[in-house]
mmCIF file of the N, C-alpha and C atoms, coordinates in Angstrom:
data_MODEL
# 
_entry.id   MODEL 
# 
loop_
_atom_site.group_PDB 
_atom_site.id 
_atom_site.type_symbol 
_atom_site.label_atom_id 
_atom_site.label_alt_id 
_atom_site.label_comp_id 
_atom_site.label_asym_id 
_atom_site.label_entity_id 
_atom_site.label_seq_id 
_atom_site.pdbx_PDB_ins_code 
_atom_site.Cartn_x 
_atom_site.Cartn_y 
_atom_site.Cartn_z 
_atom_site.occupancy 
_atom_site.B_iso_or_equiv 
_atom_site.pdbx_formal_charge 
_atom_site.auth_seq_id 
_atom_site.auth_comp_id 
_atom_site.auth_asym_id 
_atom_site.auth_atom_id 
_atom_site.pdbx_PDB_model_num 
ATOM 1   N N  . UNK A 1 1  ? 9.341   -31.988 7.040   1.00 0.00 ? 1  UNK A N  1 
ATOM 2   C CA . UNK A 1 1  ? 8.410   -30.915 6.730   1.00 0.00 ? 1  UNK A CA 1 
ATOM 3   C C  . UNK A 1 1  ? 7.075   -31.229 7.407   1.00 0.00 ? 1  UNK A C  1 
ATOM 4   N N  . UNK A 1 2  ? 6.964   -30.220 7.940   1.00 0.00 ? 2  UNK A N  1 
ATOM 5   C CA . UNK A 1 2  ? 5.300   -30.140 8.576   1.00 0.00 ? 2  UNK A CA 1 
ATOM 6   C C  . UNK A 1 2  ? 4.088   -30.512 7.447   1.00 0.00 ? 2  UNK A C  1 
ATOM 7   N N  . UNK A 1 3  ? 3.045   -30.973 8.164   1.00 0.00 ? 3  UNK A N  1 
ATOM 8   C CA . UNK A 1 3  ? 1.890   -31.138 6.793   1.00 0.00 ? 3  UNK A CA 1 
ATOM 9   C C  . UNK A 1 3  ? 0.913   -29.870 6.812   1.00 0.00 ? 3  UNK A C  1 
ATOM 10  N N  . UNK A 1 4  ? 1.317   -28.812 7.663   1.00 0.00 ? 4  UNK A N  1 
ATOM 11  C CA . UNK A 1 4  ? 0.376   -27.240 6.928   1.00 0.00 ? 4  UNK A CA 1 
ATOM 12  C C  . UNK A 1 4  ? 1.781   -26.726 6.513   1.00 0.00 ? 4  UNK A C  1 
ATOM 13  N N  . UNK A 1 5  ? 2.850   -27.317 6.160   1.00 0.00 ? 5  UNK A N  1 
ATOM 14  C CA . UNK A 1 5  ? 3.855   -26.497 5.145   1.00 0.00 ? 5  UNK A CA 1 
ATOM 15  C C  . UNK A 1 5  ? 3.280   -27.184 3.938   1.00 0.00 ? 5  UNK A C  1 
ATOM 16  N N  . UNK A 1 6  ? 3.223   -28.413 3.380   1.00 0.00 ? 6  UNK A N  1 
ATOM 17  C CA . UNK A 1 6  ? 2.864   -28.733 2.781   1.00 0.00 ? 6  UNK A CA 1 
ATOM 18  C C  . UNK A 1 6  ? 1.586   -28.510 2.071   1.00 0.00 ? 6  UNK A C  1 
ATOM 19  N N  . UNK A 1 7  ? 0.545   -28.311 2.893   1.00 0.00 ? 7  UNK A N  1 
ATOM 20  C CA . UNK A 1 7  ? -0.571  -27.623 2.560   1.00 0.00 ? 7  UNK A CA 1 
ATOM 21  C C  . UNK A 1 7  ? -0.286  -26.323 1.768   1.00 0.00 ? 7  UNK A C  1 
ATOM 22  N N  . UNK A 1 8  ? 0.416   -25.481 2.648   1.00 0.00 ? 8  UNK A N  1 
ATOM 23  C CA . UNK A 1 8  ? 0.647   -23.895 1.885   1.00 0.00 ? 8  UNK A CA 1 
ATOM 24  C C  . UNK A 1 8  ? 1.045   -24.002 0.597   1.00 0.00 ? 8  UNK A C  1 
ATOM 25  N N  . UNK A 1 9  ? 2.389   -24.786 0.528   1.00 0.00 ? 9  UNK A N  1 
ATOM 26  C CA . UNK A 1 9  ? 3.307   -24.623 -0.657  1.00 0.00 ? 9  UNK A CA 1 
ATOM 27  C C  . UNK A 1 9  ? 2.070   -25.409 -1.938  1.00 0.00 ? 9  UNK A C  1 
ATOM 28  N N  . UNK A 1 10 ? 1.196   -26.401 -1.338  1.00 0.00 ? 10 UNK A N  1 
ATOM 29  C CA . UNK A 1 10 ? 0.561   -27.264 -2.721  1.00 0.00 ? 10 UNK A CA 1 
ATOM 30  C C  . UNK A 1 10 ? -0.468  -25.803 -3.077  1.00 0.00 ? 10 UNK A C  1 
ATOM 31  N N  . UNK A 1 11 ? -0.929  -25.318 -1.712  1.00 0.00 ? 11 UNK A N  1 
ATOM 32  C CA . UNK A 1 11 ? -2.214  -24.584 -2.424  1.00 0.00 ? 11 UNK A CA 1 
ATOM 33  C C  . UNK A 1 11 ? -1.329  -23.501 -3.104  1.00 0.00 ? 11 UNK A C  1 
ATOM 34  N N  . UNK A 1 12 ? -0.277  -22.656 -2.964  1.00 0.00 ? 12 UNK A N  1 
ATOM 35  C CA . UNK A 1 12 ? 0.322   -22.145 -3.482  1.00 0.00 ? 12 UNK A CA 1 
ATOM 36  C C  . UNK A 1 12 ? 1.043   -22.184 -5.328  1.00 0.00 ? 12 UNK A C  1 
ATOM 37  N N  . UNK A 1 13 ? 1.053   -24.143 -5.323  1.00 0.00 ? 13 UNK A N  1 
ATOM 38  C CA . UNK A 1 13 ? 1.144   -24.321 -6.682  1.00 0.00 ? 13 UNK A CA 1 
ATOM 39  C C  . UNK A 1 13 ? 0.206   -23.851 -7.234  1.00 0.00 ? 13 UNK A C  1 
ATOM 40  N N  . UNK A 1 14 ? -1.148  -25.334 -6.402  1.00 0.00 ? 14 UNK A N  1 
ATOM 41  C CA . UNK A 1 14 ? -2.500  -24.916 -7.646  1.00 0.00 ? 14 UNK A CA 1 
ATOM 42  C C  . UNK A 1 14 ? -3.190  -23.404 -7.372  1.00 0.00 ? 14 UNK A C  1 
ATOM 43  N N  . UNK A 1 15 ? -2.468  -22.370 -6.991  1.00 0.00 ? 15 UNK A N  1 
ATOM 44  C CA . UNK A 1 15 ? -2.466  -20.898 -7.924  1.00 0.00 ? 15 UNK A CA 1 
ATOM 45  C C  . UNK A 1 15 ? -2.210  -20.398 -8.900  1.00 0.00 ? 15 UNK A C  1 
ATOM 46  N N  . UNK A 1 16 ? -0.939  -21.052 -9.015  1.00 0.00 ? 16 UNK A N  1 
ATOM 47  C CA . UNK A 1 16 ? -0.551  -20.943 -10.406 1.00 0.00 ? 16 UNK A CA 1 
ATOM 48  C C  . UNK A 1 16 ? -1.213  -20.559 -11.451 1.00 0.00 ? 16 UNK A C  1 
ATOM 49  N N  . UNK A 1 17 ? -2.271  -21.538 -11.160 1.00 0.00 ? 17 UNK A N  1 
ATOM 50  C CA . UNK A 1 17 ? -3.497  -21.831 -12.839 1.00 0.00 ? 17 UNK A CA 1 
ATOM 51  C C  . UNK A 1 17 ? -4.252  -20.666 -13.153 1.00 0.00 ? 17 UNK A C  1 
ATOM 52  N N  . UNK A 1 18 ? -4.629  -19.432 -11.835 1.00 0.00 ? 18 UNK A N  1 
ATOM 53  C CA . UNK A 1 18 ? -4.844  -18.192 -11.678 1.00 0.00 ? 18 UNK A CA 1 
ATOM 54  C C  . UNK A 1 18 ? -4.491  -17.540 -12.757 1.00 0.00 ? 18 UNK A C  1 
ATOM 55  N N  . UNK A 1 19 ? -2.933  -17.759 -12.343 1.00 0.00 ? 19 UNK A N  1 
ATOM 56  C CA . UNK A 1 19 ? -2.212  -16.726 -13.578 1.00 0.00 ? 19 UNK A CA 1 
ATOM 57  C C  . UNK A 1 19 ? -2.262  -16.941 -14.964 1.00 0.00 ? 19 UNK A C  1 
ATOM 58  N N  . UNK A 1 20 ? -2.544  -18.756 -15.117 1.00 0.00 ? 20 UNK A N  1 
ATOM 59  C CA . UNK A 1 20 ? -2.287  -18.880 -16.444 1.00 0.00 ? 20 UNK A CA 1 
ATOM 60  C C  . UNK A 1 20 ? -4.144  -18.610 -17.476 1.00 0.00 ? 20 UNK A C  1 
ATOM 61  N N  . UNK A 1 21 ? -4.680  -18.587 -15.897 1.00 0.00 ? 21 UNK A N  1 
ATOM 62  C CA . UNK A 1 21 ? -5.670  -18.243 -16.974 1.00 0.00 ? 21 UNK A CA 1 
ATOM 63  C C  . UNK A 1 21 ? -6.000  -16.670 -17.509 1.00 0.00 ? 21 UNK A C  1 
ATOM 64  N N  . UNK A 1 22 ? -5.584  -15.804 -16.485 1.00 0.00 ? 22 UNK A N  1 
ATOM 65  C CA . UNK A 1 22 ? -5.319  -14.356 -16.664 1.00 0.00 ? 22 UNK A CA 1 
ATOM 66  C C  . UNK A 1 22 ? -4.299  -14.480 -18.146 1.00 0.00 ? 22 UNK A C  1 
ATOM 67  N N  . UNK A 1 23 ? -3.613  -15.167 -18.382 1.00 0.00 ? 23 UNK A N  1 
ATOM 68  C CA . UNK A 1 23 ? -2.618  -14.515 -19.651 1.00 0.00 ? 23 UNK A CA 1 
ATOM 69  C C  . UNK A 1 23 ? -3.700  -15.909 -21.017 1.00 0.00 ? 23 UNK A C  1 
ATOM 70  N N  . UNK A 1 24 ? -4.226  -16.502 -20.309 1.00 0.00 ? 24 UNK A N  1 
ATOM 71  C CA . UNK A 1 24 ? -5.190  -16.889 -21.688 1.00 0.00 ? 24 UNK A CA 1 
ATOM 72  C C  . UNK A 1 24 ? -5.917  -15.967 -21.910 1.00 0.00 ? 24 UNK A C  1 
ATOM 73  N N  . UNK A 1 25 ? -6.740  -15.463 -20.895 1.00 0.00 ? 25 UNK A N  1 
ATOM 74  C CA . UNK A 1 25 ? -7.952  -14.409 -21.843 1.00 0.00 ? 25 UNK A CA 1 
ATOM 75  C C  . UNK A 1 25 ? -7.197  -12.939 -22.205 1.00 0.00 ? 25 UNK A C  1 
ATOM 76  N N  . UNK A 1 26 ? -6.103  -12.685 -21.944 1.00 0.00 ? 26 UNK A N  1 
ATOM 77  C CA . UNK A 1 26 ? -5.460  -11.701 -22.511 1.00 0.00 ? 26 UNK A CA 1 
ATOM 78  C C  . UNK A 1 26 ? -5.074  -12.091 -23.635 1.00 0.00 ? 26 UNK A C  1 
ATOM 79  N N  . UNK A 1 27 ? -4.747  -13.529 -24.009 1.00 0.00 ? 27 UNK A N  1 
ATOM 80  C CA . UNK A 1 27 ? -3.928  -13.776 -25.321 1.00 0.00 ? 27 UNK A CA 1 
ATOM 81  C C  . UNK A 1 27 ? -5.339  -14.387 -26.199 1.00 0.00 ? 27 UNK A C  1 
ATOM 82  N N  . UNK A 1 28 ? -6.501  -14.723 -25.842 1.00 0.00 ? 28 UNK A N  1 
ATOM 83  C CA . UNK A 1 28 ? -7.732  -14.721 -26.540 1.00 0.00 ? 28 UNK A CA 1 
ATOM 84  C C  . UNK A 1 28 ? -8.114  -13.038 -26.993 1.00 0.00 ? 28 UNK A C  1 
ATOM 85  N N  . UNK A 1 29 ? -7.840  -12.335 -26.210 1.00 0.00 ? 29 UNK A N  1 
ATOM 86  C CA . UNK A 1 29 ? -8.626  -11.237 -26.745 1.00 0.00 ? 29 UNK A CA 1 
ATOM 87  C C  . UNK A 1 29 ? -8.080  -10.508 -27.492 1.00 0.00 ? 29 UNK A C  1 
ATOM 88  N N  . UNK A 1 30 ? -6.193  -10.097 -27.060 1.00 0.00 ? 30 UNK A N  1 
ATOM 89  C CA . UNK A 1 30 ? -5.728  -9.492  -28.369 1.00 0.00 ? 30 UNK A CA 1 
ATOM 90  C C  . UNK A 1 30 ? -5.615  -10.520 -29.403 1.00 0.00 ? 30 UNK A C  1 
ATOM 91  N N  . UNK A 1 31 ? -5.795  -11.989 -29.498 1.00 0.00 ? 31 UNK A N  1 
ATOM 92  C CA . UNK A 1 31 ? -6.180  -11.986 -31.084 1.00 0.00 ? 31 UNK A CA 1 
ATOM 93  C C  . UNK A 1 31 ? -6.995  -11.431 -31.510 1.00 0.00 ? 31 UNK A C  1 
ATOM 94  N N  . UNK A 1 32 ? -8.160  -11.404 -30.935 1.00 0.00 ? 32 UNK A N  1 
ATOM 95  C CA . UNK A 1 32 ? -9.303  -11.419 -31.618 1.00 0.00 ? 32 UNK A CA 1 
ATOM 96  C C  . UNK A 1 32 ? -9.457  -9.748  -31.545 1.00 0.00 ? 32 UNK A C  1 
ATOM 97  N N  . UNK A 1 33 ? -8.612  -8.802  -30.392 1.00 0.00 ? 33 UNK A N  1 
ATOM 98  C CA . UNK A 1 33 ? -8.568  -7.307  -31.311 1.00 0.00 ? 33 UNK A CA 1 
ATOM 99  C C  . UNK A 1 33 ? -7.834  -7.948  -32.527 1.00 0.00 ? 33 UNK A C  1 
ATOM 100 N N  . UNK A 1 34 ? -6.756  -8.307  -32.750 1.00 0.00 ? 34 UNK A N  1 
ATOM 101 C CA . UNK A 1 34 ? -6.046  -8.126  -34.135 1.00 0.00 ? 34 UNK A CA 1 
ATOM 102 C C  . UNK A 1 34 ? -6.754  -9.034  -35.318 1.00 0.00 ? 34 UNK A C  1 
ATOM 103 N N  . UNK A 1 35 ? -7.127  -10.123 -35.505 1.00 0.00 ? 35 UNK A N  1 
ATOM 104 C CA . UNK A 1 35 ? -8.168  -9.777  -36.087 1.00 0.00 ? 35 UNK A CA 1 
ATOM 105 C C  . UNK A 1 35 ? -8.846  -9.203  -36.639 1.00 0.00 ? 35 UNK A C  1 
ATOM 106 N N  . UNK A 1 36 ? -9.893  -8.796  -35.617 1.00 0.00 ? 36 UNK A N  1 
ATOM 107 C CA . UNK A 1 36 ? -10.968 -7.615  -36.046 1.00 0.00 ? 36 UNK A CA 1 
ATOM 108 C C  . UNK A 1 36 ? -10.397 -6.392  -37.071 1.00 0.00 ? 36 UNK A C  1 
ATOM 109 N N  . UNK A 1 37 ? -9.198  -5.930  -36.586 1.00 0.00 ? 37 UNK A N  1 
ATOM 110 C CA . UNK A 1 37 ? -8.385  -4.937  -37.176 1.00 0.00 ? 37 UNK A CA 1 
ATOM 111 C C  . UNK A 1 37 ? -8.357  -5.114  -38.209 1.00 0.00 ? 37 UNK A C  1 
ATOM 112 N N  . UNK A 1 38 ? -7.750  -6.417  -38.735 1.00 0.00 ? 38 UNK A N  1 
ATOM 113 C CA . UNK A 1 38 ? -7.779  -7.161  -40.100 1.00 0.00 ? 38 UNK A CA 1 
ATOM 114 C C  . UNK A 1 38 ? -8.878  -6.841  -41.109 1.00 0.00 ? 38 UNK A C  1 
ATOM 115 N N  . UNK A 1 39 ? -9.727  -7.976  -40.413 1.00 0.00 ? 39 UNK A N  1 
ATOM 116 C CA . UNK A 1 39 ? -10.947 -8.010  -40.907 1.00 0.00 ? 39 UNK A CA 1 
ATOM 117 C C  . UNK A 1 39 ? -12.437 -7.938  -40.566 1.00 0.00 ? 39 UNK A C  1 
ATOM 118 N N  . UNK A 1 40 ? -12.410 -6.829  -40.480 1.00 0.00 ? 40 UNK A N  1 
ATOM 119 C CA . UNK A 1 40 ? -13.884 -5.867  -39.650 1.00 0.00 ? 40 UNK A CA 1 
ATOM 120 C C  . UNK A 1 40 ? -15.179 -6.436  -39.824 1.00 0.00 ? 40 UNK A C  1 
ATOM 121 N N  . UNK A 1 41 ? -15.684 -6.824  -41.208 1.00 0.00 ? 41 UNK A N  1 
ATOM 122 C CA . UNK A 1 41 ? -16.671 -7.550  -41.352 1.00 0.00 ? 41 UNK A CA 1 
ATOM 123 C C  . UNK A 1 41 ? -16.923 -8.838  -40.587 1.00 0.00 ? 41 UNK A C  1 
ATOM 124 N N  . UNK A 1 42 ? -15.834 -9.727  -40.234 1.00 0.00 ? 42 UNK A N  1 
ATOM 125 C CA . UNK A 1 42 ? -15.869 -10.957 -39.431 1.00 0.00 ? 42 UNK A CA 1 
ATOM 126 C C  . UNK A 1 42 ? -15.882 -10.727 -37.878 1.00 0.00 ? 42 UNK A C  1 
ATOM 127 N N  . UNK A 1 43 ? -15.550 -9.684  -37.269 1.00 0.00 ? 43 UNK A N  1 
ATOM 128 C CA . UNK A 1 43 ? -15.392 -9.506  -36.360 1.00 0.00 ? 43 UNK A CA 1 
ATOM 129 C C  . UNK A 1 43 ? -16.938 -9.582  -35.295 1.00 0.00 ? 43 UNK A C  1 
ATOM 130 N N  . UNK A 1 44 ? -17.997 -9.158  -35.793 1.00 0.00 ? 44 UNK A N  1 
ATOM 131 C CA . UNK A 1 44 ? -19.028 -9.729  -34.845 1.00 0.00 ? 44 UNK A CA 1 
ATOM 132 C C  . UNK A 1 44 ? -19.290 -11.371 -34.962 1.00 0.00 ? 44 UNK A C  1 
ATOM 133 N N  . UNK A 1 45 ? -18.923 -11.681 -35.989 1.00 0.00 ? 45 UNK A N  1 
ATOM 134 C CA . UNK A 1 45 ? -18.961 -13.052 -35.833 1.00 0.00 ? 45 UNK A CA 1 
ATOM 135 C C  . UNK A 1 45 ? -18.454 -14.051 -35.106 1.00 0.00 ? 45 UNK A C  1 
ATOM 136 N N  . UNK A 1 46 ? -16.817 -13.095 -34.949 1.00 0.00 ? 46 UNK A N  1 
ATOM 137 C CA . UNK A 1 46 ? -16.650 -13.522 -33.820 1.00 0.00 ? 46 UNK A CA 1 
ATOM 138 C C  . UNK A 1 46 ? -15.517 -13.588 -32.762 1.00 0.00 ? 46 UNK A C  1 
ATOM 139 N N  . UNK A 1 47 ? -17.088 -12.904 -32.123 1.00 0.00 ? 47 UNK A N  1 
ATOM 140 C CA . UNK A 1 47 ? -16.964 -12.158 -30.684 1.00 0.00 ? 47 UNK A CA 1 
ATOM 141 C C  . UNK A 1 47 ? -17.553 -13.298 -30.050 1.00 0.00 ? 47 UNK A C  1 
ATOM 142 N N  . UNK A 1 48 ? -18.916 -14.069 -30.739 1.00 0.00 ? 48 UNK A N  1 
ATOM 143 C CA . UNK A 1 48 ? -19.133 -15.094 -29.665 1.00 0.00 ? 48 UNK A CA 1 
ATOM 144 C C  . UNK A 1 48 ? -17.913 -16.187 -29.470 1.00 0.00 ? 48 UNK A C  1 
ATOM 145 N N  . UNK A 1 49 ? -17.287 -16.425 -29.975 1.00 0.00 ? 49 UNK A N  1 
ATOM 146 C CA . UNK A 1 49 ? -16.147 -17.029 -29.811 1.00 0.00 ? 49 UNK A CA 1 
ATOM 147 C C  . UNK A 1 49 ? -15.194 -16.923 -29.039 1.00 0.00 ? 49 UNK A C  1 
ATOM 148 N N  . UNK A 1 50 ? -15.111 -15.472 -29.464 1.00 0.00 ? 50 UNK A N  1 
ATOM 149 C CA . UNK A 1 50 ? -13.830 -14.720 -28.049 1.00 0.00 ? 50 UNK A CA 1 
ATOM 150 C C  . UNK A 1 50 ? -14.092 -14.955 -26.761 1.00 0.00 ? 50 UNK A C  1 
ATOM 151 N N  . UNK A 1 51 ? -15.652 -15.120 -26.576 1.00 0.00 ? 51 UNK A N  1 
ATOM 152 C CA . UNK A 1 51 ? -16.318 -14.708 -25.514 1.00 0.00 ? 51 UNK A CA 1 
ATOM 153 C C  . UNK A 1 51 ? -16.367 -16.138 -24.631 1.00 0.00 ? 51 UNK A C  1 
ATOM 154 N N  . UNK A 1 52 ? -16.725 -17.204 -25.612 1.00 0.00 ? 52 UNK A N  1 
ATOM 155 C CA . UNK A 1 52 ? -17.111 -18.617 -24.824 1.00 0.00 ? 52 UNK A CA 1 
ATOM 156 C C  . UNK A 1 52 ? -15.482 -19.034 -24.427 1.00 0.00 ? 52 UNK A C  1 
ATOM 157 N N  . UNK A 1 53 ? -14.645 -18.305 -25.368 1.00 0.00 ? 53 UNK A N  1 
ATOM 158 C CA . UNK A 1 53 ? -13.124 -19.131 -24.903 1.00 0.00 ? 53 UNK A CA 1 
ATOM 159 C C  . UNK A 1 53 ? -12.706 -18.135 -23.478 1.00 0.00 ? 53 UNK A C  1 
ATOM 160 N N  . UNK A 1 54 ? -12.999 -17.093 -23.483 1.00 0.00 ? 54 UNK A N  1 
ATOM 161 C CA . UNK A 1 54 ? -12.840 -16.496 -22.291 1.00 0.00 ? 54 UNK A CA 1 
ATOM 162 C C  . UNK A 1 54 ? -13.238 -17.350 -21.169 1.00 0.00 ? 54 UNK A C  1 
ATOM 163 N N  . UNK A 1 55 ? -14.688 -17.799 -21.657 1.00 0.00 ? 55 UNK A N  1 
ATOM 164 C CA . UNK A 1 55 ? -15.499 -18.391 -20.448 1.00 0.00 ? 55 UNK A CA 1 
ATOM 165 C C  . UNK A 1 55 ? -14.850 -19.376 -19.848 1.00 0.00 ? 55 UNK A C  1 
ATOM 166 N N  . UNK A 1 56 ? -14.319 -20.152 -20.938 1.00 0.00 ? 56 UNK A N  1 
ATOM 167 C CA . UNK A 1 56 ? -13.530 -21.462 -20.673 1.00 0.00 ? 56 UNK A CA 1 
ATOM 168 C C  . UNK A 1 56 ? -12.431 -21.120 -19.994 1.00 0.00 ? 56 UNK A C  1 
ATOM 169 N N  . UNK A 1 57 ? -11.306 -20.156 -20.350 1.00 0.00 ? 57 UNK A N  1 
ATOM 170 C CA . UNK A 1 57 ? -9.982  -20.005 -19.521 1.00 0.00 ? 57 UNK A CA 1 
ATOM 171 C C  . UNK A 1 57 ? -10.456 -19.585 -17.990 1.00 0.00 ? 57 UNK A C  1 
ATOM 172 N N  . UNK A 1 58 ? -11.429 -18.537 -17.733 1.00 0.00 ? 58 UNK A N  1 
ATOM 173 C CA . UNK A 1 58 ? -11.980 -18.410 -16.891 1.00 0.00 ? 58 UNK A CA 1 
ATOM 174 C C  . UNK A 1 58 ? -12.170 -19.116 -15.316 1.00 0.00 ? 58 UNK A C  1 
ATOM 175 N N  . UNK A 1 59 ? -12.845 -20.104 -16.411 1.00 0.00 ? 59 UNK A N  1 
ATOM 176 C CA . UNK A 1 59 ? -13.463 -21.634 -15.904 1.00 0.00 ? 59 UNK A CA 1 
ATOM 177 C C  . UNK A 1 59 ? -12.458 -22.290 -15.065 1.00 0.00 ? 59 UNK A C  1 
ATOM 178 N N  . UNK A 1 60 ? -11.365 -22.442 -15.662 1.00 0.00 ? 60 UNK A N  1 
ATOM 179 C CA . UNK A 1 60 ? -10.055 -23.432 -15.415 1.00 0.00 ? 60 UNK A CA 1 
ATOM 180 C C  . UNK A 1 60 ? -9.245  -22.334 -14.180 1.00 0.00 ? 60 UNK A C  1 
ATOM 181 N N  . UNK A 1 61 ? -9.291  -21.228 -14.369 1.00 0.00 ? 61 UNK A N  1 
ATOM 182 C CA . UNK A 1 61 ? -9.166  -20.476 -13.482 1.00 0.00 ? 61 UNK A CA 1 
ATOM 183 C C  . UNK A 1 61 ? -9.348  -20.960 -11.894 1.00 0.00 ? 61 UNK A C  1 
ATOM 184 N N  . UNK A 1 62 ? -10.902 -20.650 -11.798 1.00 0.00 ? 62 UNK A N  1 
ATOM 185 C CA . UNK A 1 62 ? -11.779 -20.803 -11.022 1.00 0.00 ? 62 UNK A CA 1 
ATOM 186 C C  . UNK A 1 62 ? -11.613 -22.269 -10.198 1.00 0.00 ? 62 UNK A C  1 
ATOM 187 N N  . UNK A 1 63 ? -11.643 -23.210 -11.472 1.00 0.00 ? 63 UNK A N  1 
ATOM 188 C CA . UNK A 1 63 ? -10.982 -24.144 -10.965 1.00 0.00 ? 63 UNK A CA 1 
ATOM 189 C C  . UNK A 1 63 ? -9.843  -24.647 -9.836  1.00 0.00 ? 63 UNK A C  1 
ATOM 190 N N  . UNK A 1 64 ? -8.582  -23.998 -10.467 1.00 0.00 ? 64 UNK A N  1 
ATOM 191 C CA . UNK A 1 64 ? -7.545  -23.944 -9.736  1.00 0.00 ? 64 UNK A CA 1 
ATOM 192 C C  . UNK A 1 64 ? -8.046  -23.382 -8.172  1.00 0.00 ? 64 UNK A C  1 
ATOM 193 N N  . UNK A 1 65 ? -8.300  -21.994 -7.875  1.00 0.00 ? 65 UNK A N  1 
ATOM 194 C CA . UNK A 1 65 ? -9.204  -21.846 -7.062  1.00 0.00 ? 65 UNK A CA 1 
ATOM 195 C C  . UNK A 1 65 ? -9.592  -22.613 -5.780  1.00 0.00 ? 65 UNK A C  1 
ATOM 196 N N  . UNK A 1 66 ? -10.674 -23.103 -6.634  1.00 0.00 ? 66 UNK A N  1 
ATOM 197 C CA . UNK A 1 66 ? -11.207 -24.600 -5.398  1.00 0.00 ? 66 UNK A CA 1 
ATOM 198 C C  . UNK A 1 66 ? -10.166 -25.458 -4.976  1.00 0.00 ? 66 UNK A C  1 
ATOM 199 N N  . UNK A 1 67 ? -9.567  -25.877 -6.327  1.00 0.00 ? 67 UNK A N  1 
ATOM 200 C CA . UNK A 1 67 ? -8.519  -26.774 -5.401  1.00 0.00 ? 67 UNK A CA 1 
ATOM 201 C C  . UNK A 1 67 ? -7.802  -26.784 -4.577  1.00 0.00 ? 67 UNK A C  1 
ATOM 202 N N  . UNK A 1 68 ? -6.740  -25.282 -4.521  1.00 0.00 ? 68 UNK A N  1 
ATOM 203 C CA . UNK A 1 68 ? -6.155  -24.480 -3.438  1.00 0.00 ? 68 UNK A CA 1 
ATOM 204 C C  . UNK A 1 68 ? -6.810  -24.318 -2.689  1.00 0.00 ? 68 UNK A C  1 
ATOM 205 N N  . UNK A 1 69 ? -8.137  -24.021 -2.478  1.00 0.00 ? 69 UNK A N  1 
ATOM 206 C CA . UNK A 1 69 ? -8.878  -23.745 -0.972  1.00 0.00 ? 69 UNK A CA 1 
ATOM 207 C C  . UNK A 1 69 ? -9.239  -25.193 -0.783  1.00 0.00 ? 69 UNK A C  1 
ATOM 208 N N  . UNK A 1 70 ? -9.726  -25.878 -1.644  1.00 0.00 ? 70 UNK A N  1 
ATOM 209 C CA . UNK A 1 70 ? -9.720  -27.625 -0.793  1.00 0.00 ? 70 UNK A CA 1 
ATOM 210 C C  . UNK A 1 70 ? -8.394  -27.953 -0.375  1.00 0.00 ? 70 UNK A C  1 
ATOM 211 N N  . UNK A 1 71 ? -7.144  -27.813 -0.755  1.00 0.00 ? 71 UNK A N  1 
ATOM 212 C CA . UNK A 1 71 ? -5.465  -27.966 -0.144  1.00 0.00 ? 71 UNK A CA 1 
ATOM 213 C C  . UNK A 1 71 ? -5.771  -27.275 1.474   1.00 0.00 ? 71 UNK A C  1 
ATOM 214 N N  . UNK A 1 72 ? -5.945  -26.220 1.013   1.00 0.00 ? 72 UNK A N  1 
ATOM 215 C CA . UNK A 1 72 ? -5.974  -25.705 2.240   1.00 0.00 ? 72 UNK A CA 1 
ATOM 216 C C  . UNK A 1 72 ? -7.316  -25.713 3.640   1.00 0.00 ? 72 UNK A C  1 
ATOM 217 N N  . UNK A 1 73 ? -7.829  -26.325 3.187   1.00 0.00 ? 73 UNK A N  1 
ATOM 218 C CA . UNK A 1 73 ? -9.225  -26.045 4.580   1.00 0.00 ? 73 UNK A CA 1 
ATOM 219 C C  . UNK A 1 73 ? -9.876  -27.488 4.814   1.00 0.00 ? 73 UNK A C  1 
ATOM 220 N N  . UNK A 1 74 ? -8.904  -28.366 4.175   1.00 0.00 ? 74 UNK A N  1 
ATOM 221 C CA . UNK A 1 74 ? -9.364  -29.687 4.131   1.00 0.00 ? 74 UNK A CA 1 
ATOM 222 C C  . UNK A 1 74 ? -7.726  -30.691 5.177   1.00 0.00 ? 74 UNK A C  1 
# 
């Protein structure tokens, strides 16, 4: 195997993490719709919560990201 096959296929893994952070802040937020649904009074309370864990899956996202473009341009 060539080493820009290798390159492709690694940056191609660390994509992966893309996706998994797309189905965290989907699975952060419909809790926290269902929840809210529940129990309405708690629900501004927390939203900052929903919000910083978003930030975080986000984050790890973003992460993945760099690493695939450092796989690849390095």
């Amino acid at each position: 195997m060539e080493a820009d096959a290798a390159k492709f296929i690694g940056a191609g893994i660390a994509c992966i993490g893309m996706g998994g952070a797309g189905i965290g802040v989907g699975h952060i937020f419909g809790n926290y719709l269902a929840g809210s649904l529940r129990n309405p009074s708690a629900a501004s309370a927390q939203f900052t919560n929903a919000l910083i864990g978003a930030a975080l899956a986000e984050g790890l996202g973003i992460f993945s990201l760099v690493v695939a473009l450092l796989l690849l341009f390095t």
